[in-house]
C-alpha positions in Angstrom: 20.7 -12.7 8.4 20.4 -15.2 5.6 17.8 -14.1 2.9 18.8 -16.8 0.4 15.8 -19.0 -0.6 15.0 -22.1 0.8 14.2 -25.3 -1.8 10.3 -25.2 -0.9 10.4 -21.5 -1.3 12.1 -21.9 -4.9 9.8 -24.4 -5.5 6.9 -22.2 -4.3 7.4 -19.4 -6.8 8.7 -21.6 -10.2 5.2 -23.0 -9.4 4.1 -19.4 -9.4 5.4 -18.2 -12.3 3.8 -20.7 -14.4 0.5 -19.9 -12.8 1.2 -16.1 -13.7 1.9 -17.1 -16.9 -1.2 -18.7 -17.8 -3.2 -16.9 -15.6 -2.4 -13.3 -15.3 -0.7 -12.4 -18.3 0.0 -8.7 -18.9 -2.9 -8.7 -21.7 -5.4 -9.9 -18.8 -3.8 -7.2 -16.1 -4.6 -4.1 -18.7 -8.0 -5.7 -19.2 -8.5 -5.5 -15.6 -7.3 -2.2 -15.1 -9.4 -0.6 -18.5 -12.3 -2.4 -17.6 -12.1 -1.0 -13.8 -12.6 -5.1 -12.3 -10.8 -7.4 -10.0 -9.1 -9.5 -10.8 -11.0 -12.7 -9.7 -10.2 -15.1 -12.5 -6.7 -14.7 -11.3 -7.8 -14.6 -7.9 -9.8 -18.3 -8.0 -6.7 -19.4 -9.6 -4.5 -18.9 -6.4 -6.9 -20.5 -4.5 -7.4 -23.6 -6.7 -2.8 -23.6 -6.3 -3.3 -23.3 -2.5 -2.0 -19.9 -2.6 -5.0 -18.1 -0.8 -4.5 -20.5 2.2 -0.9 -20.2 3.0 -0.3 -18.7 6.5 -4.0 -20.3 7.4 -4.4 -22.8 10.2 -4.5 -26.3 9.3 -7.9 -26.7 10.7 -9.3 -24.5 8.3 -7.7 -25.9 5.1 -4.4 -23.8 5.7 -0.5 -24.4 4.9 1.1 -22.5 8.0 4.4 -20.7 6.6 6.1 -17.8 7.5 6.2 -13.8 6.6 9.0 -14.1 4.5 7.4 -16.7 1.8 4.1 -14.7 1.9 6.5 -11.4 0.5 8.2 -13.3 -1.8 4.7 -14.0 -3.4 3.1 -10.6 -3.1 6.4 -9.3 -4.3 6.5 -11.5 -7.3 2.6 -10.9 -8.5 3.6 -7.0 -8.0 6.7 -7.4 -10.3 4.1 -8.7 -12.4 2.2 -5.6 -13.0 -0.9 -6.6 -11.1 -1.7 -4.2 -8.0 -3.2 -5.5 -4.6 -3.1 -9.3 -6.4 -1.9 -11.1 -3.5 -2.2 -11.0 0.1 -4.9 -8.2 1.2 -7.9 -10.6 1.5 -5.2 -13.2 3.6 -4.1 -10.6 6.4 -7.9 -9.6 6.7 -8.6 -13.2 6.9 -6.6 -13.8 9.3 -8.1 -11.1 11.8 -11.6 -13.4 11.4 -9.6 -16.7 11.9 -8.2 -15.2 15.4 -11.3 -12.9 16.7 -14.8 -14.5 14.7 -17.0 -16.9 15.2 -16.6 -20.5 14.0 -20.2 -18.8 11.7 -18.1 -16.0 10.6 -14.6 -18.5 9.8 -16.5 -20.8 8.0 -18.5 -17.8 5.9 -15.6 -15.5 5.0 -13.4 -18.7 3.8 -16.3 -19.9 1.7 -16.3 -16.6 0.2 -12.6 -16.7 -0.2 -13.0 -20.6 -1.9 -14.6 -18.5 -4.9 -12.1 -16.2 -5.5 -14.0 -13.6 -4.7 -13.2 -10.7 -1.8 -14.9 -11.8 1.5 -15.5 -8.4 3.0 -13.6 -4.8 2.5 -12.5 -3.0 5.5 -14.9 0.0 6.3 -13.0 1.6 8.6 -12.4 5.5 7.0 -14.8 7.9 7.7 -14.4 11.4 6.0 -13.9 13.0 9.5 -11.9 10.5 10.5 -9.1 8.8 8.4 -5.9 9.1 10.4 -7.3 10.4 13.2 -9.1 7.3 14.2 -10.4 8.6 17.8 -12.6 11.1 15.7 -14.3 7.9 14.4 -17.8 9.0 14.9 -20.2 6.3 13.3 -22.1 4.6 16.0 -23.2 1.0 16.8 -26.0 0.6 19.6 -26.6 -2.3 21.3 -30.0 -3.1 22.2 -32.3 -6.5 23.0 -30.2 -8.9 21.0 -29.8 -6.3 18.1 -26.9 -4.1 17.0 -28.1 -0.6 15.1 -25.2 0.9 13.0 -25.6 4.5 11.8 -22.9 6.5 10.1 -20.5 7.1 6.6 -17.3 4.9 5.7 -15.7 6.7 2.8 -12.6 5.4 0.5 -13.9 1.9 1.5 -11.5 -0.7 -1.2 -13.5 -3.7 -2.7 -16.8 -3.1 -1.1 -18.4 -3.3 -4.7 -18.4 -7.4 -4.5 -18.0 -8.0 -1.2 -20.4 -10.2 0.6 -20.2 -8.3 4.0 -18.4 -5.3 5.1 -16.0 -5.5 8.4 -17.1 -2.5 9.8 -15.7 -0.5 13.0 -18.0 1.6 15.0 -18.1 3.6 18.3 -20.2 2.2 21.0 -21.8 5.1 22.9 -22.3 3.7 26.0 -18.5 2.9 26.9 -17.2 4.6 29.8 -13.6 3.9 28.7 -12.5 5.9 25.3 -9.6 3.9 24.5 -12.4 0.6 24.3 -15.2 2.3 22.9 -14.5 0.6 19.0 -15.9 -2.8 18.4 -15.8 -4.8 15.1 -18.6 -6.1 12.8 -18.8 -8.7 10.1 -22.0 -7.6 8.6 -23.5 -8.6 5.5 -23.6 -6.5 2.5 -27.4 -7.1 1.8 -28.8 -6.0 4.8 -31.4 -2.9 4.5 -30.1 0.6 5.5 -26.7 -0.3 3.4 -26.1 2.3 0.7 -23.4 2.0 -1.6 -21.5 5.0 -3.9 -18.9 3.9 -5.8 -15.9 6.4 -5.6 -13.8 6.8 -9.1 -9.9 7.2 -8.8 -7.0 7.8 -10.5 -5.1 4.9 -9.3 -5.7 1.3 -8.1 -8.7 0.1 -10.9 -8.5 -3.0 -9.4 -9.6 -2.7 -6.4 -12.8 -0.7 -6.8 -13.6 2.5 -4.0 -17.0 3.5 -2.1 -18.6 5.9 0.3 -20.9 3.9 2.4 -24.2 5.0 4.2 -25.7 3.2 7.2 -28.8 4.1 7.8 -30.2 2.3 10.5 -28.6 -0.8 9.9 -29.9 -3.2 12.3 -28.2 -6.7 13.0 -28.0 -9.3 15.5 -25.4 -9.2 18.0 -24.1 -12.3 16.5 -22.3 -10.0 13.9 -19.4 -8.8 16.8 -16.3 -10.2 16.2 -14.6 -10.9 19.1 -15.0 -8.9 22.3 -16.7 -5.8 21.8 -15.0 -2.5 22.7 -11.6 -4.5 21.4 -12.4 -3.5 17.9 -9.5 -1.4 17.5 -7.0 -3.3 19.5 -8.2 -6.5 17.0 -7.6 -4.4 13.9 -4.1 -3.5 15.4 -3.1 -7.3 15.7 -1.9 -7.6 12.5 -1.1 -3.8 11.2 2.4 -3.9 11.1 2.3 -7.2 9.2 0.1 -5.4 6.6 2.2 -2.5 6.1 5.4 -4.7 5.7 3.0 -6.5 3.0 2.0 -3.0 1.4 6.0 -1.8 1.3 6.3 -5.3 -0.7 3.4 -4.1 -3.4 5.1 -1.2 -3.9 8.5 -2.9 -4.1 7.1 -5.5 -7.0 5.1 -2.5 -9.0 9.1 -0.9 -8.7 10.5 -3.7 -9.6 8.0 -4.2 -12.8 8.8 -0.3 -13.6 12.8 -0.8 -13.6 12.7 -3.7 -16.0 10.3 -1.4 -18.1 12.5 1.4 -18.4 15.7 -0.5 -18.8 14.1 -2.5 -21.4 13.3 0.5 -22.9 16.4 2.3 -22.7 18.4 -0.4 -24.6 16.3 -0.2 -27.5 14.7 3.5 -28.0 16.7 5.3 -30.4 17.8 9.0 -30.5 20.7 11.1 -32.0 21.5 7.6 -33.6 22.3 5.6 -30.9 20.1 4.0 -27.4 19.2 6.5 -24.4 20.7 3.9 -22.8 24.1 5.4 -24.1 23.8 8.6 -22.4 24.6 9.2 -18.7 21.8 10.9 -17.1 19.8 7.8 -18.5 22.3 5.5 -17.0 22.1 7.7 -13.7 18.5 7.4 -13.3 18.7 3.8 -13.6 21.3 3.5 -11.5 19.9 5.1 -8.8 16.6 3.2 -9.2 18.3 -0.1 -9.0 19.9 1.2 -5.9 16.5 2.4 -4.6 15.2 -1.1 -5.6 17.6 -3.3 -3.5 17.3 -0.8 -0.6 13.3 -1.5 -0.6 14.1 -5.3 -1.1 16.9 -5.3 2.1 14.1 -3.2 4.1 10.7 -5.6 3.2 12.8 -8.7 3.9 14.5 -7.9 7.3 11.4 -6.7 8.4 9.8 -10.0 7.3 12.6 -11.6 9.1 11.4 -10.1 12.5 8.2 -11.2 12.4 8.8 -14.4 11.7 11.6 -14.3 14.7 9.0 -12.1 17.1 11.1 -9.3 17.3 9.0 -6.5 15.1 7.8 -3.2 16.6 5.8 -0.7 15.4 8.8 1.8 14.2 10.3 -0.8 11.8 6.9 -1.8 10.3 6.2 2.3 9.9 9.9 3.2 8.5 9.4 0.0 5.9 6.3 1.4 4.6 7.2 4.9 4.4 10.6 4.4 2.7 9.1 1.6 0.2 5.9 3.8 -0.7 8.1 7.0 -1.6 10.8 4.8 -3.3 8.5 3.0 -5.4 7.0 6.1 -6.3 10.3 7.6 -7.3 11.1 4.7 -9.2 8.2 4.7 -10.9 8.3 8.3 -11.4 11.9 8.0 -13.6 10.7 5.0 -15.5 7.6 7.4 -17.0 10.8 10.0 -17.5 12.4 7.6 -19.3 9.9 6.5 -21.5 9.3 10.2 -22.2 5.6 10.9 -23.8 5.3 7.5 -24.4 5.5 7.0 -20.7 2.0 9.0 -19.9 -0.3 7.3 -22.5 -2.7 5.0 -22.2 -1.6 1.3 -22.4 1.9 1.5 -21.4 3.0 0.1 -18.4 4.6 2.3 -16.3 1.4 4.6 -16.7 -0.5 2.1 -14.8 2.2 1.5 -12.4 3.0 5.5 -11.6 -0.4 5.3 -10.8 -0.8 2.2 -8.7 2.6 3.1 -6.9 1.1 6.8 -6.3 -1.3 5.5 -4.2 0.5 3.0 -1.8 1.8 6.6 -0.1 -1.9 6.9 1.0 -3.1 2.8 1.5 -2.1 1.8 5.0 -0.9 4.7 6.6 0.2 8.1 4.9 3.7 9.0 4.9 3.1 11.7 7.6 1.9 9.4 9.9 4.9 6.8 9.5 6.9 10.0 10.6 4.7 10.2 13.4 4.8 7.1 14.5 8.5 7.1 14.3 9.5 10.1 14.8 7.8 10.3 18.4 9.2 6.8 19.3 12.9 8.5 18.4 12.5 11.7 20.5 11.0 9.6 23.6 14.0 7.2 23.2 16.7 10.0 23.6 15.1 11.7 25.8 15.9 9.3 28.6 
């Protein structure tokens, strides 16, 4: 496997790096996170680059490219300090591209044009996070009309959104396993109730409990086929896990660089920390932790561009670069000492952007689910 870069992909980020220097400087990132706001400045600049459109169809104002270039970005905005910057709204783009309407295409990239988030994903349900069969909010259809009733909790960027994908159970299946169907529907419609849910981490990308109370829309709102919600969700899961192991491999990245920086220059018993060999182990070991998580995010870019990803290789990416990242992150703030917990530095921001990576996507637990059944069914032969 060859992971060197290509001359369009070199290209690709020096172009970048100019845009995230005039765009998304680390004054403007802090800002952001204070402030508790996305990012859409930023945002609306990546469009107006063609950024927001790589991987899209042609028809629909796209650049096709492949897995690999669309980590090398995300990674690069992460190393930048900014969290969730790049490439959330384009994988959930892409499941309206393949399943909606030509209506909801051409509404969702409209929204996108702006800079803005399209729809979040309301999908959690406080009885139901992991354990998606115990979904239990219901959609009804009935003369035309859809009626939603139920909670999504820990929704992420509902705040702004101009509709809300939202899964719901159909009661009137006879087959379990296609009783979920999908919904693009729009934020403003009555019965919507929205709570915003502070956090500790992720200030970017703002968090609500949602009520539906009798939510009534036209049928129109399905995407794709209903009772295929969850199979339609699925489609491109293991491509956003390999994109959330890259976050967390950039807000790593950004924390090593920190730390060393700081190491070199911090002064104690009248010479750098960097001097003294338990700082030089921790950074040794993060820089080993670092090109571990870049080794894992890049094969497993490499097998979806070559159709040869499954959902164990997908699972053990995300787990090992969430918990690595975190560990990272977790030495830099060690490093910096009581500095490294205060307001305004930057590994405070990223400890706490990294923490949350180990929830966003799939907890660790359930990566070792995933994978660990797939193991014991494989030797059990």
């Amino acid at each position: 496997m060859d992971f060197s870069l290509s001359e369009e992909q070199q290209l690709l980020l020096e172009s970048l790096d100019e845009l995230l220097e005039r765009d998304c400087s680390l004054a403007y990132i802090a800002a952001c996170d204070a402030e508790h706001r996305q990012p859409v400045e930023f945002k609306r600049a990546m469009h107006e680059a063609g950024f927001l459109t790589l991987g899209f169809p042609e028809e629909y104002g796209g650049t096709p490219t492949d897995t690999m270039t669309l980590c090398l970005i995300a990674e690069r905005v992460a190393r930048q300090g900014l969290n969730l910057g790049y490439s959330t709204e384009i994988l959930q783009v892409l499941d309206i591209l393949e399943f909606g309407s030509e209506e909801q295409k051409q509404a969702v990239l409209g929204v996108l044009a702006e800079g803005e988030v399209p729809f979040a994903l309301a999908f959690t349900e406080p009885g139901a996070g992991s354990d998606s069969a115990a979904m239990a909010m219901t959609a009804v259809h009935r003369d035309g009309k859809v009626v939603l009733n139920g909670t999504k909790t820990l929704v992420t960027n509902a705040v702004d959104s101009k509709y809300l994908l939202t899964m719901a159970r159909n009661p009137d299946a006879t087959d379990p396993r296609r009783a979920i169907s999908m919904y693009l529907v729009p934020m403003d419609t009555p019965g919507i109730e929205l709570s915003p849910i502070l956090k500790m981490c992720w200030h970017t990308a703002d968090s609500s409990e949602i009520f539906y109370n009798d939510v009534v829309v036209d049928e129109s709102c399905l995407v794709g086929v209903k009772g295929e919600g969850f199979v339609q969700l699925m489609k491109n899961f293991e491509v956003e896990r390999i994109m959330t192991a890259t976050q967390s491999l950039g807000l790593a990245e950004a924390a090593f660089e920190d730390a060393a920086a700081y190491a070199a220059q911090r002064v104690q018993f009248g010479q750098p920390i960097g001097n003294f060999q338990q700082i030089q182990q921790k950074l040794t070991d993060m820089a080993i932790k670092i090109e571990n998580m870049r080794n894992f995010v890049y094969h497993s870019a490499w097998m979806v561009d070559n159709d040869c990803l499954d959902r164990t290789q997908a699972a053990m990416c995300k787990r090992y670069c969430s918990l690595a990242a975190f560990e990272v992150c977790d030495d830099a703030m060690q490093i910096f000492g009581g500095l490294g917990v205060t307001e305004g530095v930057r590994v405070e921001r990223l400890w706490r952007d990294a923490r949350g990576h180990r929830f966003g996507g799939g907890t660790d637990e359930i990566m070792v689910h995933i994978v660990g059944r797939q193991i014991v069914k494989q030797h059990s032969r």
